[in-house]
BANU-417552 format. One record per residue (C-alpha): chain; y, x negated, z negated. Coordinates in Angstrom, 2 decimals. Each point is the difference from the previous one (the first is absolute). Layout:
BEGIN
A,Y,X,Z
...
***
This chain:
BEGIN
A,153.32,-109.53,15.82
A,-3.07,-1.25,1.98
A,-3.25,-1.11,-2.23
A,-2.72,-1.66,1.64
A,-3.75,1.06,-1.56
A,-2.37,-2.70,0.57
A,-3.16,1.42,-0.40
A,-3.07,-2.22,-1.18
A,-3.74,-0.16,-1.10
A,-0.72,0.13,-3.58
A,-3.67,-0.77,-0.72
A,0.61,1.61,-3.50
A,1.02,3.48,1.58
A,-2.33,3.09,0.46
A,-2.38,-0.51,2.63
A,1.53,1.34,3.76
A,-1.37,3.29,0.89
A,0.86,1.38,3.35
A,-0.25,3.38,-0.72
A,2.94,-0.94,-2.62
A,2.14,-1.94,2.50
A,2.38,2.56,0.53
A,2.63,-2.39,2.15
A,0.70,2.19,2.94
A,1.50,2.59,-2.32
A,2.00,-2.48,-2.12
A,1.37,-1.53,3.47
A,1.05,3.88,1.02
A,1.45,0.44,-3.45
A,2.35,-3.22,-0.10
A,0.87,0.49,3.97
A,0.81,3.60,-0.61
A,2.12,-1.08,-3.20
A,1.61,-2.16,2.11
A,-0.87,-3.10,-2.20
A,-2.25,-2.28,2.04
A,1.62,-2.40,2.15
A,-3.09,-1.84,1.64
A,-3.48,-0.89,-1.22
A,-3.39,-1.36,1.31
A,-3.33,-1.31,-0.92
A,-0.34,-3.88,-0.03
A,-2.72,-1.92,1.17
A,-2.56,-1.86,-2.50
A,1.42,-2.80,-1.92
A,-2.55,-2.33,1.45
A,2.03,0.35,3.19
A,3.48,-0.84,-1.27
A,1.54,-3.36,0.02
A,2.07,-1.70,-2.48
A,3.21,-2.06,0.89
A,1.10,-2.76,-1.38
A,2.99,-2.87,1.22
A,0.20,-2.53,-2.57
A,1.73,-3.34,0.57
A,0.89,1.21,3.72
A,-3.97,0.38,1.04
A,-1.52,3.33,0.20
A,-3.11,1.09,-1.24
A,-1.95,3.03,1.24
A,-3.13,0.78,-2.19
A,-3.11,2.96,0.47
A,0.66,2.37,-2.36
A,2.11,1.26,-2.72
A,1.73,-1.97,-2.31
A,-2.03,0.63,-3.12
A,-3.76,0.79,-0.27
A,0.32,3.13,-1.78
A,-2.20,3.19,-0.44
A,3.08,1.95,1.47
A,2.09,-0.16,3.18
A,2.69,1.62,1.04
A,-1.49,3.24,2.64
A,3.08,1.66,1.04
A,3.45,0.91,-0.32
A,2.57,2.59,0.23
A,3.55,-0.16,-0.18
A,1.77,3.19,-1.96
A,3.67,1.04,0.40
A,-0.16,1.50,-3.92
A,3.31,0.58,-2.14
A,-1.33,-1.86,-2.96
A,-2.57,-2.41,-1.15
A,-1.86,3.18,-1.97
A,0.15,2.38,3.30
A,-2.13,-3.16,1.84
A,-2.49,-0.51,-2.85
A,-0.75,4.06,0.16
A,-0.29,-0.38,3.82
A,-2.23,-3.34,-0.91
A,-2.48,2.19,-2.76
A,-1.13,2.20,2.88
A,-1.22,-2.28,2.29
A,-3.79,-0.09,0.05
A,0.45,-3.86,-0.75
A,1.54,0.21,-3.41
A,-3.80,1.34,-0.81
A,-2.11,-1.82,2.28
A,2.22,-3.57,-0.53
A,3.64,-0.18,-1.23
A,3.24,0.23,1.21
A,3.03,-2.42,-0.36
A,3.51,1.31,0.30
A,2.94,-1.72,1.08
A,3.95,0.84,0.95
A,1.26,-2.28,3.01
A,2.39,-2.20,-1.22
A,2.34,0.30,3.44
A,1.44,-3.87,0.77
A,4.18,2.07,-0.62
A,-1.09,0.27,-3.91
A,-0.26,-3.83,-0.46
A,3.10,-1.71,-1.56
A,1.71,-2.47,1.39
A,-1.58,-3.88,0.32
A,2.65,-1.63,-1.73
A,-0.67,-3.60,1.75
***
């Protein structure tokens, strides 16, 4: 099954400490485990853009949707074999100390039922 870990800011976490970032190793760990699919920093939040078509017009705003103390840094996509073997990959990245991390399983399009219209 395939999890995505979106990894955000947390003002309430423990302050960072880059002599505690230990990333590269937890990158070597899940590629050697054969777990990690993809993953990469984003850019700040003040350079996203939000999307919005309502009515048929489109609106394109600076920003992120909400005006929130914490944004949404990264991500990494996990091929795990359950929903606990992703949250134990999840607890050892540096972020679930420094910010948090939100865990996820794809929900592949072939899982929906039918429309019944």
């Amino acid at each position: 099954m395939q999890f995505l870990m979106l990894v955000c800011t947390d003002p309430e976490a423990e302050p960072y400490r880059a002599e505690d970032d230990n990333i590269g190793e937890w990158v070597r760990d899940v590629e050697q485990r054969g777990v990690h699919v993809i993953g990469n920093r984003l850019r700040p939040a003040a350079e996203a853009r939000t999307v919005r078509l309502r009515g048929g017009d489109l609106s394109v705003t600076d920003g992120p949707f909400a005006e929130v103390g914490e944004h949404i840094a990264g991500f990494d996509l996990l091929e795990c074999a359950s929903l606990e073997e992703a949250v134990a990959v999840a607890g050892r990245h540096p972020m679930a100390r420094f910010g948090r991390i939100e865990v996820r399983a794809a929900w592949p399009f072939e899982d929906e039922a039918p429309n019944p219209a």
